[in-house]
N, C-alpha and C positions, 0 to 999 in steps of 0.2 A: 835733500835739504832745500833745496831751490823751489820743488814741486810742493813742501811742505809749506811755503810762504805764499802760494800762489794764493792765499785769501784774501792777501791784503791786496787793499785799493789804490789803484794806481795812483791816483790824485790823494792819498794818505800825508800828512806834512804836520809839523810840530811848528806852532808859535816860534819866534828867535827867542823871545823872553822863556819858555818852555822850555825848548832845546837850549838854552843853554845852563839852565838850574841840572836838566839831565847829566850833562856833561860834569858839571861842579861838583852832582854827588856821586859818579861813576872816579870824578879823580879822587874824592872824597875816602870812597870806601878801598880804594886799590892804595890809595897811600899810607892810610890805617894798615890794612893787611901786609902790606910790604912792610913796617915799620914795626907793627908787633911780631914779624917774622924775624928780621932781623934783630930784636933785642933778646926775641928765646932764646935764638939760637948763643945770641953772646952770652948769656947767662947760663944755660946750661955747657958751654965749653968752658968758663971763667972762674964760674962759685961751684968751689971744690964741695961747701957743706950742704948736704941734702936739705936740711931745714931749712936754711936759710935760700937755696934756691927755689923748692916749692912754694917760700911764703912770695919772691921775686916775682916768681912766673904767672903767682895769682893776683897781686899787684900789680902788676904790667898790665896784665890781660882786664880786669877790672878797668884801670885808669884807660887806655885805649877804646874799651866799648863807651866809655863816660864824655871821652874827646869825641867820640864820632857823633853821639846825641847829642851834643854842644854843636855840632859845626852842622848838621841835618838840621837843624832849629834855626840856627842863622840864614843856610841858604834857603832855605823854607819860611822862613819867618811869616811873609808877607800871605804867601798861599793860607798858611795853617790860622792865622788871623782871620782873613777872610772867611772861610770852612765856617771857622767858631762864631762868627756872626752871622753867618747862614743859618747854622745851628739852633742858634737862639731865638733869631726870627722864627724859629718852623716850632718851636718849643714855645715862645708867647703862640702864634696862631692857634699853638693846638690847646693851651688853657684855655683861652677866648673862648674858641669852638666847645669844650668840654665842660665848661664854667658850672653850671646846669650839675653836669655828674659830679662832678669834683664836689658842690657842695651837699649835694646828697648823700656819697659820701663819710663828708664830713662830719655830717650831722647824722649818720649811722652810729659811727666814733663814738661822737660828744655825748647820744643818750645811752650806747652803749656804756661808756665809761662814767657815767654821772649815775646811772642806774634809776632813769626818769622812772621809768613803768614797764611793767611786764606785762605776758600776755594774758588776758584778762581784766586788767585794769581799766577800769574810765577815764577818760583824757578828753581833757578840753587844750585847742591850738589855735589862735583864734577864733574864729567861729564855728569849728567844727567840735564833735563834741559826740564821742558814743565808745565803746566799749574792742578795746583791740584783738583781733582776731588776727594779726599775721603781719609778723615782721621780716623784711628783707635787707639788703644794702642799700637800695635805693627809694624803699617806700615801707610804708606803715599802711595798713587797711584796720578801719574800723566799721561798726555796724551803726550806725548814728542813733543816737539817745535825743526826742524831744519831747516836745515841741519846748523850743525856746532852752532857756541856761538852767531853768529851774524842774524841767517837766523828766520822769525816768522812763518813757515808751519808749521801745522801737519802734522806729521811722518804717524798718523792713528796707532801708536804701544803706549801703556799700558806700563808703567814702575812702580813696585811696591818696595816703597824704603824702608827697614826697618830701622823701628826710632832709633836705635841703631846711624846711621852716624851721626845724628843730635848734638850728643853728644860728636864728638871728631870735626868734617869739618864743615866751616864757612857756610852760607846759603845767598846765593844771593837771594834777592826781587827785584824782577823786577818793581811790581805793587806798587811803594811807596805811591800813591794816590789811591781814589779809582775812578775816572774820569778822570784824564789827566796826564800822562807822557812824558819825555823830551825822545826822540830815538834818536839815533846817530846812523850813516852807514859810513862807509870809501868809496869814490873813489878814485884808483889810477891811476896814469900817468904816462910814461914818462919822464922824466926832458927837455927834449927839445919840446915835447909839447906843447902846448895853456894853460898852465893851467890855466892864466889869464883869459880870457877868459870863461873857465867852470867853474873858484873859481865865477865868474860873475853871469852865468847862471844859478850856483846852489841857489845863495843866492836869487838872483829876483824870481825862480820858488817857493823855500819854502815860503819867503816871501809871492805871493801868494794864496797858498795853505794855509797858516796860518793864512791868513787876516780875513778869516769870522767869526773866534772862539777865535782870538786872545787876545781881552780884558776877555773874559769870563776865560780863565788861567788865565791871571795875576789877576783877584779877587779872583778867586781859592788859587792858589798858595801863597797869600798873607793872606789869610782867613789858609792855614796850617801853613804857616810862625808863625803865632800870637798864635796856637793850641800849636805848639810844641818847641818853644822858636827858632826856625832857621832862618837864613839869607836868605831870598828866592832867589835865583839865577835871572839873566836874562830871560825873557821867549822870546824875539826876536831871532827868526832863523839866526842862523849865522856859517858862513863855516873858521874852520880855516887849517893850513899847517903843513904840515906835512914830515919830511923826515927822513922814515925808513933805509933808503940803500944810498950811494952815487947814483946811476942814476935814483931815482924816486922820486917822490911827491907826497902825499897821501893827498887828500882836505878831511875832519874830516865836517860832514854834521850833526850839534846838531839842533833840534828842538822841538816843543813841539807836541803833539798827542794824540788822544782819545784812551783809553784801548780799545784794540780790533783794531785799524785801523793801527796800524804803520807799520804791512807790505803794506798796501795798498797807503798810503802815498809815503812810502820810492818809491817804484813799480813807482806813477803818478808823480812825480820829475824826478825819471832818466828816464821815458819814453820821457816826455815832451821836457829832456833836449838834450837826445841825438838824439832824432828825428829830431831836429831844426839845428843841428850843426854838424860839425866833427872835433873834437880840435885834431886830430892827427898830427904829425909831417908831412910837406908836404916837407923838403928838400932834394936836388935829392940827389942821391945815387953817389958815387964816382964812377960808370961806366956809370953813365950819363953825368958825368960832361966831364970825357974822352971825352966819344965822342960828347959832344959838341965843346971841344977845338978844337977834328979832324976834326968836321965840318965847 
């Protein structure tokens, strides 16, 4: 027994404040023991009826382990306070430290459970803006769509966005369907221009470009109408006006489109349209005019 202690260190010694909580709960639990000892025993030599001493002896035994957690908590009070402030302190550090994942995240959660976009989709998140190829816990990768908010090429560059933004910036879906979308492109003019003219040329070119697919959207589109309780918009191609500036006109070019085509759309419209026409302003210039007076 003696040779089994020889590990401890000589100079080993207990705080008085220590040693004496030791003490408190050593009289603590031998007074308890003695005390629920003593009352079985008086109960099962005293209560003649079995019921009613099995319910005693489990009531005893019960209220005695309830006394000892009561009286452990008082001579502990101060320690287990302490502990639990420790505690918390080491539990804010580690949010702080972790803030970063925690809202990543969170913001896995939030577009999980809101059902922003799946994979395939176009998303724009602030500035970024291309087509998702791979979701995690902690991040979103997409393959970037540009140039700019309005252009559909791939960049060929990787943008990995951590799901953290998801959680404070709005999330544009592009792909609100999963087969056909309305795309819009601006062309601008001039104000002394032909716009009349190209507001013309652009409507008949979408027009027919839209004709071969065009009933198959409107029972799409009416078929999600009825899905998700919404007012289906127009699906005929239609160009409306626009003016941003006093000297221009911007013809606003909304139509419908197959995921995956709408740059190529956009592309076979303005190719068709400006190959055909020149709606440039053809009025002479004020030194032409000169010298035709002169002449």
């Amino acid at each position: 027994m003696l040779e089994s202690l020889a590990w401890v260190p000589e100079n080993f010694s207990l705080p008085d404040s220590m040693l004496r909580l030791v003490v408190s709960t050593v009289l603590l639990v031998l007074a308890i023991v003695i005390l629920r000892t003593l009352t079985a025993r008086f109960i099962r030599r005293n209560i003649a009826s079995s019921e009613l001493r099995g319910r005693l002896l489990v009531n005893s035994r019960n209220g005695f382990l309830l006394l000892g957690i009561l009286g452990l908590a008082l001579i502990w009070g101060d320690q287990i306070r302490s502990l639990a402030l420790s505690i918390v302190a080491i539990a804010v550090a580690f949010v702080v430290a972790t803030k970063e994942l925690i809202l990543c995240v969170s913001g896995s959660i939030l577009k999980s459970g809101a059902g922003s976009f799946n994979l395939g989709d176009r998303i724009q998140v602030k500035d970024f803006r291309g087509d998702v190829i791979d979701q995690t816990l902690l991040a979103t990768t997409i393959l970037e769509v540009g140039p700019g908010k309005t252009g559909h090429q791939r960049t060929g560059r990787m943008i990995v966005i951590p799901n953290a933004l998801f959680v404070a910036e709005p999330v544009i879906n592009e792909s609100f369907t999963d087969h056909w979308d309305f795309h819009v492109f601006t062309v601008p003019f001039k104000r002394e221009d032909d716009w009349q003219a190209a507001q013309k040329a652009l409507l008949e070119a979408a027009n027919r470009h839209c004709e071969p697919y065009l009933e198959q959207v409107r029972k799409h589109m009416n078929k999600v109408g009825v899905l998700r309780g919404l007012e289906v918009p127009s699906v005929d191609p239609r160009v409306t006006i626009q003016a941003p500036v006093a000297n221009e006109i911007h013809l606003t070019v909304r139509l419908p489109a197959k995921s995956g085509r709408r740059s190529y759309i956009e592309q076979s419209i303005l190719s068709e349209v400006f190959a055909s026409a020149d709606f440039s302003s053809k009025k002479p210039r004020p030194a032409d005019e000169e010298k035709e007076d002169n002449e």
